[in-house]
Every structure is written in C-alpha cells, then in structure tokens.
N, C-alpha and C positions, 0 to 999 in steps of 0.2 A: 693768768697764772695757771702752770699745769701742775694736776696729781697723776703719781703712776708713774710710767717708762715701763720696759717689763721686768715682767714679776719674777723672781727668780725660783727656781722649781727641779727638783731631781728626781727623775723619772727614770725606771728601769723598765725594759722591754725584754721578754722570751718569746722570740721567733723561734718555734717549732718547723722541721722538717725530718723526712726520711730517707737517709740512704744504703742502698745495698748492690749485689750482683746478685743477679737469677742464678739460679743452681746450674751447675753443668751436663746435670743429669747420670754422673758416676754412680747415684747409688744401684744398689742391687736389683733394685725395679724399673732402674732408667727413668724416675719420672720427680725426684727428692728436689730441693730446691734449700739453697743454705738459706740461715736464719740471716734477715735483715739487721742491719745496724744501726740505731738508734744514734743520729748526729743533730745536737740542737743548729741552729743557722746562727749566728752573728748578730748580737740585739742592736738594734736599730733606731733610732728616732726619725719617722718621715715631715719631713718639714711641708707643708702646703707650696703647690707650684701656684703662681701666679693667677691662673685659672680659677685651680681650686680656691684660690682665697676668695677672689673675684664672686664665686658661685656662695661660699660660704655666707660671704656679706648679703646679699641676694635672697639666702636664702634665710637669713636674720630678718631682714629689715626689709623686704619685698621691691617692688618699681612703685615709684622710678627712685632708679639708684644710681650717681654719677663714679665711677669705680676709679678711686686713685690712680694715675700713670703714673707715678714716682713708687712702685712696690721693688722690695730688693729681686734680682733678676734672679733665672732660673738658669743652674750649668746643666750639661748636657753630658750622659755618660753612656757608653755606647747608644746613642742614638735619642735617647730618652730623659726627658728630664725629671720623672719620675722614679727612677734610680738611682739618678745624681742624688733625689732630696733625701735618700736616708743619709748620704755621707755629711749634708751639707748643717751648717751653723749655724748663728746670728752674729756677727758682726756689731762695735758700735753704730758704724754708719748705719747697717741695716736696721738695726734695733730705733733708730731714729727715722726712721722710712716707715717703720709701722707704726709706730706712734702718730705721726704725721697724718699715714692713713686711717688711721683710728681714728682722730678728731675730727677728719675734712668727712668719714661717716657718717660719726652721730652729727656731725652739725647741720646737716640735711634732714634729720629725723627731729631732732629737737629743736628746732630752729623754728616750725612750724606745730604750735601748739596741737590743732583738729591730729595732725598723723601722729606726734609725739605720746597724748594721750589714748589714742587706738591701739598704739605699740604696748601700753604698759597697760590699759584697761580701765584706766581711770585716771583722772588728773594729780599727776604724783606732786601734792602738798601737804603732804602729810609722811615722811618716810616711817612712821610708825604703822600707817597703813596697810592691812592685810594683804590690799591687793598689791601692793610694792612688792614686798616679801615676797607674795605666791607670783609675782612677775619674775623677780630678779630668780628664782628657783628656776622656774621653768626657761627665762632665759639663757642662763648658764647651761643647764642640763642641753641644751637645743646648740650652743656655743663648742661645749666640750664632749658631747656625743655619745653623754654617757648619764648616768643617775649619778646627781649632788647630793653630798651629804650637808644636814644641817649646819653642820659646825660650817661648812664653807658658805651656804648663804647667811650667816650669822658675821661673818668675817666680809662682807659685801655691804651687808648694812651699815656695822659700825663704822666702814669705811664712809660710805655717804653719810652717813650722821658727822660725824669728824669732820668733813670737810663742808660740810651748810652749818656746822659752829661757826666756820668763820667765813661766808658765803652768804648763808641769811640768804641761800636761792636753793628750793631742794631739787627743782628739777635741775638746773647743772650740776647738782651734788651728786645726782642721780646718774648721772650722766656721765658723770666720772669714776664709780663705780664699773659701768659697763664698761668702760677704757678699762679697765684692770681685767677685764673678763674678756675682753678681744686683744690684750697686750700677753695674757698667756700663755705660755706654753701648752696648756693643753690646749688652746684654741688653734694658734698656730703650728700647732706640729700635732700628728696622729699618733697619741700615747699610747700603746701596749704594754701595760703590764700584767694582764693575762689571769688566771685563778687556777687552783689547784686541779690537777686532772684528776678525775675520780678511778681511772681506771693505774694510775700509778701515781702517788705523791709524792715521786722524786722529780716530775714534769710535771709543767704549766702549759695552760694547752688559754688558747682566746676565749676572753669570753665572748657572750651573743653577739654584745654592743658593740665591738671590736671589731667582729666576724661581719657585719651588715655595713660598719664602716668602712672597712676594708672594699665590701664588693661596691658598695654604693660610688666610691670614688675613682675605681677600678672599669665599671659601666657607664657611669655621668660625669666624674670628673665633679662632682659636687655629693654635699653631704646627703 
C-alpha cells in the first residue's frame, strides 16, 4: 500500500530583471544617459530536467544509486531544455512517473538496513527519536534547498507516525514520509519566492538560497 502522490502546493515566484536604452548622448554635455526602467521578468516555476533530478537523487542518497528510466521527459525550447522547464507542468501521468521513481529510490536505501541507518543516523525505531527529527529536518532542508521551518518537520513526523498506526513498521513509515518530501513541489521544481529587497519594498529581489541554487544548477546541473 502506497501514502502520498504529490503534495499539492502554491508557489509564487518574482523573477527580477532590468531593462533600459543607454542614453543617446543629447544632453547638453553629450555624455547623460536616460534613467533605466524597472521591468520585473515573468514568475516562473523551473521544473527539474531529467539530469537535474538524477543529480538531486545522487546527491540525497549518495552511490551506488540505480536512477529511474521511466522520469517524465524533458521538451526542448529554443535549443534547451532548461527553458522549456519554467513553462513545463505535471501531468497525471507524470505525476505517476515520480511517484514510481520515488519508491524504486528509497527502496534501494531502505531495503538495506547497514545504508538505510547511515542515511538517517541511527536505527529509526523509535519515530519519537531525536535523531529522526534532527534527520527528517536536515533532509528536507538538503531536498528543498532552503531552511525548513518547524511547523513543516512537525508535519513530516506526524505523517510517519499516522501511518506506523497502522504499519506497526516505522522504518517504511519513515520512508514514507521521505516519499512526501521527494513527491514535492519544492523538491521537484526550483521555488523562488524571493524576500523583500531592502533597497525598495515595492520589489523582491532572491534570496541567498535561491541565488546559489540558481548558479549551482546553472554550473553542475545539480544541487
């Protein structure tokens, strides 16, 4: 029996940019330059290319890692599939494609007790367990690329708790959990929602996490 499919989740992005024309040099010293124009870009959702998921998982759950063939495909938009993935979706089918690849993950990591309890730090039979907690925080955080708040590993736990009610197994409860946290939207798609810009509060400018997400996937192709 499966818990989870994905999560559903609404996410707003401010992509910042700037456009203008250099001055023509009319003014009276020949050297003036009109004032720039302030045009936010088109908020986006980038969805992970095949690659990047590939690398993501990789870089969860380390080698040896068998990397699902069945991931929803990447279109191609002038040249680049990286382009394509702000315009692109989820689909049922694809949504059932991650899922897929979610389980055929963890079940190479938890399938094998010695790696399974490596990954989490301690043998998770106990989901009251501090180190579960301080796991499931730091995995998330590592998953969605940013700092978790309490209230959402709180919402992680109770989920595995709830389902080892009726499992009586906490490490697949455990386990299932993570399937909610790799069936995310902010796992699968690069969220930008951005924070307040200090030098005008009427724009949102990236923050840090965002800005090293951005480049890291930009230079590697991974998180």
């Amino acid at each position: 029996m499966r818990f989870g499919g994905l999560l559903v989740a609404v996410a707003s992005t401010a992509l910042l940019a700037c456009t203008g024309d250099i001055g023509t040099g009319d003014d009276a010293d020949g050297g003036g330059a009109s004032s720039a124009q302030f045009a936010p870009a088109s908020p986006t959702l980038q969805r992970l290319t095949r690659p990047q998921l590939a690398n993501a998982y990789l870089a969860l759950f380390g080698e040896p890692l068998t990397i699902p063939s069945e991931l929803p495909a990447d279109d191609l938009l002038y040249g680049f599939t990286s382009i394509a993935a702000a315009g692109v979706t989820i689909s049922g089918l694809d949504a059932e494609k991650y899922e897929n690849a979610t389980y055929a993950v963890l079940a190479q990591v938890f399938e094998d007790p010695a790696r399974r309890d490596a990954l989490v730090g301690c043998p998770p039979v106990d989901l009251d367990a501090p180190c579960v907690r301080s796991f499931l925080a730091a995995f998330t955080q590592d998953a969605y690329r940013r700092p978790v708040e309490s209230a959402e590993v709180d919402v992680l736990v109770a989920l595995a708790k709830t389902i080892d009610a009726d499992l009586a197994d906490a490490p697949t409860s455990l386990s299932f959990a993570l399937a909610a946290v790799l069936q995310s939207p902010h796992f699968l798609f690069r969220v930008e929602i951005g924070e307040p810009d200090p030098s005008d509060g009427s724009r949102r400018r990236y923050t840090s996490w965002e800005m090293a997400s951005r480049l890291s996937f930009l230079l590697l192709d991974a998180p």
